[in-house]
C-alpha positions as CSV (number, residue, x, y, z in Angstrom):
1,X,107.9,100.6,112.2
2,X,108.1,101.1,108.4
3,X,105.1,100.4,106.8
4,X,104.5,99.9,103.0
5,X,100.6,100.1,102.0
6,X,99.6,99.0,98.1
7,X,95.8,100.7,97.6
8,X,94.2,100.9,94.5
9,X,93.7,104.8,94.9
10,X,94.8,107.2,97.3
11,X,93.3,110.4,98.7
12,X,92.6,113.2,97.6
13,X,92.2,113.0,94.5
14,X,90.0,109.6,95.3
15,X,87.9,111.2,98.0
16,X,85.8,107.8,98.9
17,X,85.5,106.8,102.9
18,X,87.2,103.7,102.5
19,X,90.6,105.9,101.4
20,X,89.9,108.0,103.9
21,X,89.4,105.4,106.8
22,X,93.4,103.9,105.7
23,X,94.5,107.7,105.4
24,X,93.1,108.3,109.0
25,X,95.0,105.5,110.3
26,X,98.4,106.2,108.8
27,X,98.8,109.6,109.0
28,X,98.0,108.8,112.9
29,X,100.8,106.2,112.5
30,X,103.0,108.4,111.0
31,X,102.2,111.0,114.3
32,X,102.9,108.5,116.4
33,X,106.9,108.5,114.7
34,X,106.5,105.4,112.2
35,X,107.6,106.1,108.5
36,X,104.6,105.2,106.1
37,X,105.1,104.9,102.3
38,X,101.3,104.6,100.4
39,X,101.9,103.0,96.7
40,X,98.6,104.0,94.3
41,X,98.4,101.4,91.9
42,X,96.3,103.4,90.0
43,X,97.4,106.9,90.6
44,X,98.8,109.9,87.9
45,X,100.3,112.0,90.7
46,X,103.7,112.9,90.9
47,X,105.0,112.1,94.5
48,X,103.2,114.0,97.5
49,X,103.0,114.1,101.0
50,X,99.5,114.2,103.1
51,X,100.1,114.7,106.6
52,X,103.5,113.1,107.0
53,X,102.2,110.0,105.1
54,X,104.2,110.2,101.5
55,X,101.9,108.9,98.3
56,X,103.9,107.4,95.3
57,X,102.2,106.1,91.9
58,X,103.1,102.5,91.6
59,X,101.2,100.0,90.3
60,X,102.8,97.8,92.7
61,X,105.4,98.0,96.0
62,X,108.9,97.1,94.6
63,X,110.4,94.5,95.8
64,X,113.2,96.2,97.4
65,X,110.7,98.8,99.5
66,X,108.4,95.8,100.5
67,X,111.1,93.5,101.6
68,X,112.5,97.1,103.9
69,X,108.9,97.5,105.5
70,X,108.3,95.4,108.4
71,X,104.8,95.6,107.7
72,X,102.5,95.6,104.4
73,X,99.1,97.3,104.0
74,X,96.6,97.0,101.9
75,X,93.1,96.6,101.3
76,X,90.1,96.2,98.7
77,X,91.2,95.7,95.1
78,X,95.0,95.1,95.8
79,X,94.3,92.2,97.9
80,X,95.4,89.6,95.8
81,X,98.3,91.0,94.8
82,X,99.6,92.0,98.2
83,X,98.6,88.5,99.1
84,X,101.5,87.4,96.2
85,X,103.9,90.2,96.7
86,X,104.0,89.4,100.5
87,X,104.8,85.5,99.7
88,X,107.5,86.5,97.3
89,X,109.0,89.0,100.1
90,X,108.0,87.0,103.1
91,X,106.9,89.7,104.6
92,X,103.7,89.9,107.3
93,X,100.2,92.1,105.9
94,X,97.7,93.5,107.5
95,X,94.6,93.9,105.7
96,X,91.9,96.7,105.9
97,X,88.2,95.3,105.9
98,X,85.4,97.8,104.7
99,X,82.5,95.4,104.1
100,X,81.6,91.3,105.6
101,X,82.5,90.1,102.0
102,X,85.7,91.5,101.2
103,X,88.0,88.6,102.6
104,X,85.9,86.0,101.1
105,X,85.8,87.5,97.7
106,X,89.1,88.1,97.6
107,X,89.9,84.3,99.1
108,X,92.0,85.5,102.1
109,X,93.1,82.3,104.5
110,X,94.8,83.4,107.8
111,X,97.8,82.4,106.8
112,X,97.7,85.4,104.6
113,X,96.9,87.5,106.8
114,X,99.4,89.0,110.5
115,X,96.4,91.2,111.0
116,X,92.8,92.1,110.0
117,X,91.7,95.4,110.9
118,X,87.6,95.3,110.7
119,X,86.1,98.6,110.6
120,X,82.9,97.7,112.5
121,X,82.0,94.9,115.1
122,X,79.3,93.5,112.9
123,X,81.5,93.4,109.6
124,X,83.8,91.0,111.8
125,X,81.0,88.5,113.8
126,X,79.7,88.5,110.0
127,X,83.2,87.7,108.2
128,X,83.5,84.3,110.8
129,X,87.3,85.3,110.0
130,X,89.6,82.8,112.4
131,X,92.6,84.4,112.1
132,X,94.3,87.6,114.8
133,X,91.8,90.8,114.2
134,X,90.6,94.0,115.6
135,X,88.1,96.2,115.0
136,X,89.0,99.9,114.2
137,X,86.0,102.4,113.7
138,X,86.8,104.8,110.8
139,X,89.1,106.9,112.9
140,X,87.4,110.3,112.7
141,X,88.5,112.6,115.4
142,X,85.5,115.3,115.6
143,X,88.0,118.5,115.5
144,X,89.0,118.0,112.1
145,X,85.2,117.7,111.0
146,X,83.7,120.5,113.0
147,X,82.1,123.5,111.2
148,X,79.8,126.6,112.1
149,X,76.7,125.4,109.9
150,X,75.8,128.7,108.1
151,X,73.4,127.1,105.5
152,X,69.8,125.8,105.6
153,X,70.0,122.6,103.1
154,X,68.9,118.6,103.3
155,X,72.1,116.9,102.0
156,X,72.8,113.2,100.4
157,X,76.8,112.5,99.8
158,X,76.9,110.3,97.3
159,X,73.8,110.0,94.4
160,X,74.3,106.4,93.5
161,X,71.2,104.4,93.4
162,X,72.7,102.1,96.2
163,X,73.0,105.7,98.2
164,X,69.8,106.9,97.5
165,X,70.2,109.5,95.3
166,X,67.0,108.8,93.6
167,X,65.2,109.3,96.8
168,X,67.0,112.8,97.0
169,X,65.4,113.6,94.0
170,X,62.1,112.7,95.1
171,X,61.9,114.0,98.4
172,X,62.7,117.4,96.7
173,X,59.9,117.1,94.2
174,X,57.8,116.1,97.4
175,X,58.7,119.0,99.5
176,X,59.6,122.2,96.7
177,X,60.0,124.8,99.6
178,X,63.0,123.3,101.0
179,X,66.6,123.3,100.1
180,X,68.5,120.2,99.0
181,X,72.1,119.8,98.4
182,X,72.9,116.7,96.3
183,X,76.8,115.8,96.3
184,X,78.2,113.4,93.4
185,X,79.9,110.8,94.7
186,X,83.6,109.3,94.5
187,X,82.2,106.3,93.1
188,X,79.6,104.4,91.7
189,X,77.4,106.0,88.6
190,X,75.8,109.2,90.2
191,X,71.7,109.3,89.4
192,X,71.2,112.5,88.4
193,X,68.3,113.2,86.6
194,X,68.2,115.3,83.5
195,X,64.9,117.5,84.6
196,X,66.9,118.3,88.5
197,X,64.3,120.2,90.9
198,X,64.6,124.0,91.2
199,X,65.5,123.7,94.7
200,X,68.2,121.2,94.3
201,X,71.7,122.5,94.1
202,X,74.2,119.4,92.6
203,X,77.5,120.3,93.5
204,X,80.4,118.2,92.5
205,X,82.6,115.7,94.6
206,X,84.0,118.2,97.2
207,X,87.9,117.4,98.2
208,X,87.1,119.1,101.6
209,X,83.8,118.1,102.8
210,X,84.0,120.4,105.3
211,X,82.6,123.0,102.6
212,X,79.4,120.4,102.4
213,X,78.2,120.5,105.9
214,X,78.6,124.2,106.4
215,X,75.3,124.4,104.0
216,X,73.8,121.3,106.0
217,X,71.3,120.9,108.1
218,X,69.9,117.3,107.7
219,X,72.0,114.5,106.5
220,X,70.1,112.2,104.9
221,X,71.6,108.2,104.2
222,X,69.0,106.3,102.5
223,X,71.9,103.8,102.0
224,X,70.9,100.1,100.8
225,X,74.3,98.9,102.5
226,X,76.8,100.9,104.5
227,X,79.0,99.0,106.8
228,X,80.0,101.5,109.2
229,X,78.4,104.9,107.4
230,X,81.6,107.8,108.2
231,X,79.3,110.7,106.6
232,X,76.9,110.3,109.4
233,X,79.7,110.2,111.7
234,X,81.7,113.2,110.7
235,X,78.3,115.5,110.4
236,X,77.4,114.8,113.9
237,X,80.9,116.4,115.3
238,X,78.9,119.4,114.2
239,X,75.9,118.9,115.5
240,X,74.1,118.0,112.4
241,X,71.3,114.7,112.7
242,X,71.0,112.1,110.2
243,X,67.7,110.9,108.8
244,X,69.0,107.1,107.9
245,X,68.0,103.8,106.5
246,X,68.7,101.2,109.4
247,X,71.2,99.6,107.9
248,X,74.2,97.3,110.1
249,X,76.6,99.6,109.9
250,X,74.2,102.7,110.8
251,X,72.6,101.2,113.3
252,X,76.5,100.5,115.2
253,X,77.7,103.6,114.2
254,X,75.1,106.5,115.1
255,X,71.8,104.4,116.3
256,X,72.1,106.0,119.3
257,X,71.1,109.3,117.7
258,X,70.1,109.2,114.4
259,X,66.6,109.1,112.8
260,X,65.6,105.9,111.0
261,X,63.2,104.9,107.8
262,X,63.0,103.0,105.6
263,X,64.3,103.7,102.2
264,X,61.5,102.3,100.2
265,X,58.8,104.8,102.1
266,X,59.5,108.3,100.9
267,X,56.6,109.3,102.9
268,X,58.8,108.7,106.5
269,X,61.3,110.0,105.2
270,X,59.1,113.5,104.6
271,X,57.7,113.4,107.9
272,X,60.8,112.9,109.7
273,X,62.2,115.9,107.5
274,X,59.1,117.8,108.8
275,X,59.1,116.8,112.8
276,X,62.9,118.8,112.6
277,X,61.6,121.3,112.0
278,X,60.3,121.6,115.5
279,X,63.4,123.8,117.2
280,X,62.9,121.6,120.4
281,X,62.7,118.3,118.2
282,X,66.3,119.8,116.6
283,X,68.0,120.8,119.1
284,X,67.6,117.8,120.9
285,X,68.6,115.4,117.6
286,X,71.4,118.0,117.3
287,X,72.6,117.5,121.1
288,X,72.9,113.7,120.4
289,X,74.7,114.0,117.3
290,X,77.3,116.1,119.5
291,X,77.5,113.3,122.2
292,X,77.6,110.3,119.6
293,X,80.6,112.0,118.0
294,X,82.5,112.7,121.1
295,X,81.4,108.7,122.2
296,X,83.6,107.7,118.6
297,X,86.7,109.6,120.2
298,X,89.3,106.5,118.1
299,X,92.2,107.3,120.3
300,X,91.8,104.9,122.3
301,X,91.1,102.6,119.3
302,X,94.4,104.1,117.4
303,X,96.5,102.6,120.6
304,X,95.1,98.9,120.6
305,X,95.7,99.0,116.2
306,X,99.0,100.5,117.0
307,X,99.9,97.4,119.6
308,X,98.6,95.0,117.0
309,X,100.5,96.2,114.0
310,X,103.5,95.9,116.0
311,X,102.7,92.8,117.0
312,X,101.9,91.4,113.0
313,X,105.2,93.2,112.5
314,X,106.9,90.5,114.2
315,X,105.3,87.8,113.1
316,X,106.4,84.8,110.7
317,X,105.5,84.8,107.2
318,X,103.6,80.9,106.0
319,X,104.4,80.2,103.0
C-alpha cells in the first residue's frame, strides 16, 4: 500500500505519545514493505526520514499525492480537513483515536471514516462509534524501551496540572531525602514552580526518553485523564513500577501491575513511595512490570491493523 498521513505535528521534534503511537504504527508499516509519506501541517523541518517513514512540511497533502495513496491517515487536529481533502480525492481514511471524544468533537460520521483505529478497548465501547474499527494498543515493542536503570529518582513525564505535576512538587516537599526527576512535557503549560525543591532535578523534554528512565526508579502518573497511559507502559519493559491514578486507560493498560491512588491524597501516594522501598515489595512490582510489558507484545495487533488498512484501502469513498 501507499499511504499518505496529514498530522498536525510529527515526531521528533513533537515528542508527545499520541505522535508517537502513529509513528509506531507506520514505521511498522513501512517494515512490513508499504511506502508511507507523513505531511506535518505544522512542521519547519526540511524533508527527513525516521525509520523508513519520510516526513514532509505541508500544511496539507496535495492533491496529486492524496489522490496516488490508496489510503489517507490522519488523526487529532487534521481531522476535518482530511475529512474534506478525502471527499475532494475520493479517497478512503482511516482515522487514529487517542481519547472517547475525539470523533464526536470533530463530527466524524462513518461514512467518513474506511477505518477507526482506537487505541484502547474502553476509548471504543465509550466512542458508541458504528462504523468498521479496531483497537490498536500504542504499539510499543519492549526492546526499543529497555534500559539498565543506573539512577535512584521518582519521575513524572509531563508537569501539566492535568499530569500532576503539582503533586510532583509536593510529594518532594513531603519527602526531602529522596530524588525526584520532573520532565516538561510536549504539551500543555508545564507547572513548574518558581521556589523548585532542592532535590528535584527539572530536566527538559527529552527526544530520547530512554535517557529519562535510566535515572528512574518509580514512575509516578497522577494523570486526571489518560486514555491508554504509553509512559507506564514503556517504563515497565525495564522493570520500572508505576505508582498511578486509576484512571480508564491505566487501569487497561498496566492494572495488572501497577500501584494505584488517588491523586487528590498526597498522603497514598507517600506511603506507596515508602512500601517500595521494601527490596521484596520492589522486586516483586518490578517482576510485574516485566511480565505486563512482555503481555503488550503489539505484533500480533500490528497484523490484524495491517489486514484492516488493507481492507479500508479497497473500500468506496461516500460522498
Amino acid at each position: 500500500m501507499n499511504l499518505a498521513a496529514l498530522l498536525h505535528m510529527g515526531v521528533p521534534r513533537h515528542g508527545a505519545g499520541a505522535e508517537w503511537y502513529v509513528h509506531d504504527l507506520l514505521r511498522w508499516l513501512v517494515s512490513r514493505g508499504h511506502t508511507v509519506t507523513v505531511y506535518v501541517a505544522r512542521g519547519k523541518d526540511d524533508p527527513y526520514e525516521l525509520d523508513g517513514v519520510r516526513y514532509v512540511s505541508s500544511p496539507t497533502i496535495p492533491d496529486a499525492e492524496a489522490r496516488a495513496a490508496d489510503l489517507l491517515v490522519t488523526h487529532l487536529d487534521m481531522t476535518r480537513h482530511t475529512i474534506m481533502l478525502a471527499r475532494r480525492v475520493g479517497k478512503p481514511t482511516a482515522f487514529v483515536v487517542h481519547n472517547h471524544r475525539q470523533l464526536a468533537f470533530h463530527r466524524v460520521r462513518p461514512r467518513d471514516a474506511a477505518l477507526v483505529i482506537f487505541n484502547s478497548r474502553w476509548v471504543a465501547r465509550a466512542s458508541k462509534w458504528r462504523g468498521p474499527q479496531i483497537v490498536l494498543p500504542p504499539p510499543i515493542q519492549a526492546s526499543r524501551y529497555q534500559v539498565t536503570v543506573e539512577g535512584d529518582a521518582i519521575t513524572l513525564l509531563n508537569l501539566s496540572e492535568a499530569k500532576g505535576g503539582p503533586l510532583l512538587f509536593e510529594l518532594a516537599r513531603r519527602m526531602p531525602g529522596r530524588r525526584f526527576l520532573a520532565v516538561r512535557g510536549a504539551y500543555g503549560r508545564q507547572e513548574v514552580p518558581d521556589d523548585v525543591p532542592a532535590n528535584v532535578e527539572v530536566w527538559d523534554n527529552q527526544p530520547d526518553v530512554r535517557e529519562v528512565y535510566r535515572q528512574t526508579r518509580l514512575l509516578l502518573m497522577p494523570s486526571a485523564y489518560e486514555s491508554w497511559g504509553r509512559v507506564a507502559v514503556e517504563a515497565a519493559a525495564s522493570g520500572i513500577p508505576t505508582i498511578a491514578h486509576p484512571t480508564e486507560g491505566l487501569l487497561e493498560s498496566v492494572g495488572p501491575c501497577a500501584i494505584f491512588c488517588d491523586r487528590a491524597d498526597p498522603g497514598q501516594w507517600t506511603r506507596a513511595i515508602g512500601d517500595l522501598d521494601d527490596p521484596v515489595e520492589y522486586h516483586r512490582a518490578s517482576r510485574l512490570a516485566v511480565a505486563r510489558a512482555t503481555e503488550l507484545d503489539p505484533v500480533p495487533w500490528l497484523y490484524e491493523v495491517e489486514a484492516a488498512l488493507r481492507e479500508a484501502a479497497g473500500a468506496m469513498v461516500k460522498a
